[in-house]
C-alpha positions as CSV (number, residue, x, y, z in Angstrom):
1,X,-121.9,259.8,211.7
2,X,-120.4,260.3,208.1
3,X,-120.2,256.5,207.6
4,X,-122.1,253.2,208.7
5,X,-118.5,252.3,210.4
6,X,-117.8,252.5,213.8
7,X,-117.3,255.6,216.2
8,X,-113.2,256.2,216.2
9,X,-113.1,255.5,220.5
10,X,-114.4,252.1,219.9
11,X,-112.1,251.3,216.8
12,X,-109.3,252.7,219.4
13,X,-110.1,251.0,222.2
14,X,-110.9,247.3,220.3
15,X,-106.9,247.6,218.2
16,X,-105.6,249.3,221.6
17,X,-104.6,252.1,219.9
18,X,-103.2,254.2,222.6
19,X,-101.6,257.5,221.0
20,X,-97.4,257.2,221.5
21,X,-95.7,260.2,222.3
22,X,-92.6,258.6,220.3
23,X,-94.3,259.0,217.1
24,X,-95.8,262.3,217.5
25,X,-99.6,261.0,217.9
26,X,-102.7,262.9,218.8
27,X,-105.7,261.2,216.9
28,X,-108.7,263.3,216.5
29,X,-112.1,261.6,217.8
30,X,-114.9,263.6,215.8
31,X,-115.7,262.5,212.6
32,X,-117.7,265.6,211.9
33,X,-114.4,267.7,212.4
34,X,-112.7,265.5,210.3
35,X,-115.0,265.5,207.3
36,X,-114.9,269.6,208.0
37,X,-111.1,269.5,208.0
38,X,-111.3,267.2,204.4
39,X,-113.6,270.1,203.1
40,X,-110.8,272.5,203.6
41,X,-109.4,270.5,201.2
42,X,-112.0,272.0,198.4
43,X,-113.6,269.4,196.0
44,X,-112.3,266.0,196.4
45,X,-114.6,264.3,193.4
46,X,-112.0,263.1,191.0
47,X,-109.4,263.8,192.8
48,X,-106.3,261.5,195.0
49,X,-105.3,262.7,197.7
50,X,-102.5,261.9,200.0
51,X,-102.7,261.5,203.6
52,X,-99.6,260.8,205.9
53,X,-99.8,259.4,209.7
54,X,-104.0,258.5,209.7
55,X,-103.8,256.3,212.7
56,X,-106.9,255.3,213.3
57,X,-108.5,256.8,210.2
58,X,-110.8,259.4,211.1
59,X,-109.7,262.1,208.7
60,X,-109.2,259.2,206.0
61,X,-113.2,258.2,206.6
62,X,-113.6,262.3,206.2
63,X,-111.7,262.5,202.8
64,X,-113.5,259.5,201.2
65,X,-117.1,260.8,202.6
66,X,-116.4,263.9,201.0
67,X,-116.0,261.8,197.6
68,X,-112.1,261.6,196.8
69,X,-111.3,259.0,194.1
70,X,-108.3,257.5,196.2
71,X,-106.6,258.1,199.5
72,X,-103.2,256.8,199.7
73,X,-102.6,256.8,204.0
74,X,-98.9,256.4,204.5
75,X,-98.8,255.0,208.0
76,X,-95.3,254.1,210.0
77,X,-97.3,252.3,213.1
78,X,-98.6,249.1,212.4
79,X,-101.2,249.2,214.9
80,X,-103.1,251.0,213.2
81,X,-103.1,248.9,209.9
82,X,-106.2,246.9,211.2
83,X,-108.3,249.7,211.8
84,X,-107.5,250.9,208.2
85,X,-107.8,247.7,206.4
86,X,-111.4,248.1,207.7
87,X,-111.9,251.6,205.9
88,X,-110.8,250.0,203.1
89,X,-112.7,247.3,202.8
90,X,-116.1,249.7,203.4
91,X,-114.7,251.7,200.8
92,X,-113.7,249.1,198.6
93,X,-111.6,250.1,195.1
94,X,-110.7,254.1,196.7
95,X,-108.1,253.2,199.6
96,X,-104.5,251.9,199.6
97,X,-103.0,251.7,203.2
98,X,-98.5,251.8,203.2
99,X,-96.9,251.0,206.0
100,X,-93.7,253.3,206.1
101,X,-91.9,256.4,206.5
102,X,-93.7,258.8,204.6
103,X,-89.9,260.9,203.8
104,X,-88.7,258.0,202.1
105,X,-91.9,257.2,200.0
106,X,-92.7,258.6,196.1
107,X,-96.1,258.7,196.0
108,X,-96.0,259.4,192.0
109,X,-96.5,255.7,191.5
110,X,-99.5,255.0,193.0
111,X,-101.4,258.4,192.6
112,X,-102.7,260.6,189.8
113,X,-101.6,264.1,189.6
114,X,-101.9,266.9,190.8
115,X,-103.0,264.9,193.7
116,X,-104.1,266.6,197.0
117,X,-102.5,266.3,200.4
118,X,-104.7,266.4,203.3
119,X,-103.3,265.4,207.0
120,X,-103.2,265.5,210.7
121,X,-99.5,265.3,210.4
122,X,-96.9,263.6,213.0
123,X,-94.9,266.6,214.8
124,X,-92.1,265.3,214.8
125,X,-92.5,265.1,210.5
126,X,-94.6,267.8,209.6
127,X,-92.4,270.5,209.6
128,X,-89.4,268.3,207.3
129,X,-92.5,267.1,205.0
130,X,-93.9,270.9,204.3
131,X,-90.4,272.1,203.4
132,X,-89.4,268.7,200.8
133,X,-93.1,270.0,199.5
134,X,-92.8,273.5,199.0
135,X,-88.7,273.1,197.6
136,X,-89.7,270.5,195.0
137,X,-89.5,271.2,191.2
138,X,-92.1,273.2,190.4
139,X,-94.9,273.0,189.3
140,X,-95.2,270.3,192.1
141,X,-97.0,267.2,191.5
142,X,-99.8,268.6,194.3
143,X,-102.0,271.4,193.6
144,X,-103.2,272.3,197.2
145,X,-101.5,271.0,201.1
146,X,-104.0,270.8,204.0
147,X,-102.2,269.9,207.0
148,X,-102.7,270.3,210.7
149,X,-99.8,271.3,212.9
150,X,-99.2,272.8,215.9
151,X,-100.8,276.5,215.9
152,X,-97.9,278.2,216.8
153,X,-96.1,276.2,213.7
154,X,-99.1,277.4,211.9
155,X,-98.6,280.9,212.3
156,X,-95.4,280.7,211.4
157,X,-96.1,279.7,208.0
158,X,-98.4,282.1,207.3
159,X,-96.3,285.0,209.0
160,X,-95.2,288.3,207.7
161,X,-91.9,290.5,207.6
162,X,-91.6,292.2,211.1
163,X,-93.1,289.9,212.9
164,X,-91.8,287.8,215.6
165,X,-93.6,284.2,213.6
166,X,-91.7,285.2,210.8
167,X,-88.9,282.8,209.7
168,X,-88.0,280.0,207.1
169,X,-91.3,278.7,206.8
170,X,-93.1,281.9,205.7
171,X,-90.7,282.8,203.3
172,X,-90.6,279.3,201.6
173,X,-94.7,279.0,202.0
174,X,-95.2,282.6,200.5
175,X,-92.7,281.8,197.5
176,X,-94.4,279.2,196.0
177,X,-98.3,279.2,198.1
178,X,-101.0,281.0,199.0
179,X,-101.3,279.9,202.5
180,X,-104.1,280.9,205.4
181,X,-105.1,279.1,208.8
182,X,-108.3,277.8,208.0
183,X,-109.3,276.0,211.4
184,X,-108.0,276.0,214.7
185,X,-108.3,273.6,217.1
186,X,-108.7,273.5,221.2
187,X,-106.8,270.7,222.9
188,X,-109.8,268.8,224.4
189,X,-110.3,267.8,220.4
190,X,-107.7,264.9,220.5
191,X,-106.8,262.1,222.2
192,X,-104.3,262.3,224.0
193,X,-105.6,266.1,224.4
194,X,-102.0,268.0,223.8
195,X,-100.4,270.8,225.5
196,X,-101.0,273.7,222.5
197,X,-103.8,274.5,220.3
198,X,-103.8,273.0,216.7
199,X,-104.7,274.7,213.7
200,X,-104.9,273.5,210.2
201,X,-103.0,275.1,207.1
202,X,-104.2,275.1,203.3
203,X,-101.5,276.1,200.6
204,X,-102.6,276.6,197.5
205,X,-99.7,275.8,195.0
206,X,-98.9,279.0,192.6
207,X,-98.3,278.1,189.1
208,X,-95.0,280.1,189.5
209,X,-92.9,281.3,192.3
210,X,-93.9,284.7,193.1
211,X,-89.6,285.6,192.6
212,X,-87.1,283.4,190.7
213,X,-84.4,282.1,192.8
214,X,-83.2,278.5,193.0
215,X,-84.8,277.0,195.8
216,X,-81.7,274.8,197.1
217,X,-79.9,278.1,197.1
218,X,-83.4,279.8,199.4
219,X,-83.6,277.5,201.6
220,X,-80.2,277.3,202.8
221,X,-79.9,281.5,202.6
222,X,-83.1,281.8,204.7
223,X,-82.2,278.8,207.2
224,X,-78.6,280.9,207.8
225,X,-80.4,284.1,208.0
226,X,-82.9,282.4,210.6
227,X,-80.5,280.1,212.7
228,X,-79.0,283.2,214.5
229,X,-82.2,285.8,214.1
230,X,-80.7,288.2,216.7
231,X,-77.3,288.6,214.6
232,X,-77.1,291.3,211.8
233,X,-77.0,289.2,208.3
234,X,-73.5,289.7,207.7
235,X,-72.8,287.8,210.7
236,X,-75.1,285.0,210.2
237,X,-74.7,284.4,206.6
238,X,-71.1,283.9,207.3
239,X,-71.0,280.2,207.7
240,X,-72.4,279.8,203.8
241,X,-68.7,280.2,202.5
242,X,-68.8,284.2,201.1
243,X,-68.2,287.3,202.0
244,X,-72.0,288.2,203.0
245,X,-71.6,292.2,202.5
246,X,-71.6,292.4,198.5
247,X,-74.2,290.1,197.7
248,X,-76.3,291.5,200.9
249,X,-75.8,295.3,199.0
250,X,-76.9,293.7,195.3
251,X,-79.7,292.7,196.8
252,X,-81.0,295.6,198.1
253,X,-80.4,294.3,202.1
254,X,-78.9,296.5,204.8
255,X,-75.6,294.1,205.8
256,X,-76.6,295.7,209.4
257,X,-80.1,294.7,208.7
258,X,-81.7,291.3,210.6
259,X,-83.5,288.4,208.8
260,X,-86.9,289.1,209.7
261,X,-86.6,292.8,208.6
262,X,-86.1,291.1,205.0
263,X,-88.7,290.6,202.7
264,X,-89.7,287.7,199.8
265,X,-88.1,289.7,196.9
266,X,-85.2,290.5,198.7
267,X,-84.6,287.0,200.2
268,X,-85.1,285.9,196.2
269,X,-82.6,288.4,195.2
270,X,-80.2,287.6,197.8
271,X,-80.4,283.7,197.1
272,X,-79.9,284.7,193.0
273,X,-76.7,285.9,194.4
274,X,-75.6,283.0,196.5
275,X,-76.1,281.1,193.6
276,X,-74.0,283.4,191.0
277,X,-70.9,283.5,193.3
């Protein structure tokens, strides 16, 4: 045990915390995984950190055993407020529980930054969260992003040109992040066990992108390029409003070429262009 609290199945099983499918919840049981997952993190002493869908709280226990100055736990279900008002009260001074959305909340207010984030995040969030994260002014507010997801989202963040992972997420994450898998996960590790292996995801923040380009403008270049990957790009960049061709050529990219042929400086380049025109 990291704590003198309870194990997590009986704090579960005494609030009736059955995972809901509706809210994308899989609660991990050992509290020696989570405090191994909060290490991933790096040094938490002096440090906030944000966490977003806790549940239960077994990574929150794991963040404040491994010595973070606060945990803000942004939680949408309140039936796991309980559970985390306990936490809090061992804990006393270090954790403020929200109940809410965590993509309509500003954490600026209540943390110190750069803050950490560190989280087994909902599915049906995570992957909206990590892009508001990494197209944020920059520098961000965070300085690193530990977050479990699906393995097979996983790899796509970390993903390279050429590869069949590689889409919007790797080319947003590799902009502005060093990013590596750090942990994966087998099913039988949370309850409800889900259907995929887990993995978790650190991104460091860079001080600066590794390209300039205006990161409304790369985001919605890269989603186009992405949202019909088997079309050339002068076919799939179509629907932004210009003639594709030109800027495709000052940029360096093959109209005939596909998107994930295209790599981060040419992406950058061709989002510099969109946003000329």
């Amino acid at each position: 045990m990291i704590d003198d609290l309870p194990p997590l199945r009986e704090v579960i099983a005494r609030h009736d915390l059955r995972a809901r499918k509706s809210l994308g919840q899989n609660f991990l049981l050992d509290l020696n995984l989570t405090a191994r997952i909060a290490r991933v993190a790096g040094d938490l002493s002096g440090t906030d950190v944000l966490e977003v869908g806790p549940g239960p709280g077994g990574l929150t226990r794991g963040l404040l055993a491994e010595g973070a100055r606060k945990v803000l736990a942004v939680e949408k279900d309140p039936r796991a407020l309980p559970a985390l008002h306990e936490i809090a009260a061992a804990y006393p001074g270090r954790l403020e529980v929200v109940e809410g959305d965590a993509l309509a909340l500003d954490p600026g207010a209540r943390l110190a930054a750069p803050w950490k984030v560190c989280a087994n995040l909902p599915y049906n969030v995570g992957t909206e969260l990590l892009v508001r994260w990494l197209t944020e002014d920059w520098p961000p507010r965070w300085s690193s992003l530990t977050l479990m997801f699906q393995r097979e989202v996983a790899e796509r963040i970390v993903a390279e040109p050429g590869t069949r992972h590689y889409g919007r997420l790797a080319v947003l994450a590799a902009w502005r992040t060093e990013a590596r898998i750090a942990l994966t996960l087998p099913p039988e590790a949370f309850s409800p066990p889900p259907k995929v292996h887990s993995a978790v995801v650190h991104l460091a923040a860079r001080a600066e992108p590794r390209h300039p380009a205006d990161p409304a403008w790369l985001s919605r270049v890269v989603a186009a390029g992405f949202g019909q990957r088997r079309k050339m790009l002068r076919a799939s960049l179509k629907p932004l409003g210009r003639p594709p061709e030109p800027l495709l050529e000052a940029a360096g990219i093959p109209p005939t070429e596909r998107a994930e042929q295209v790599d981060l400086a040419r992406w950058c380049a061709l989002a510099r262009g969109y946003a000329a025109a």
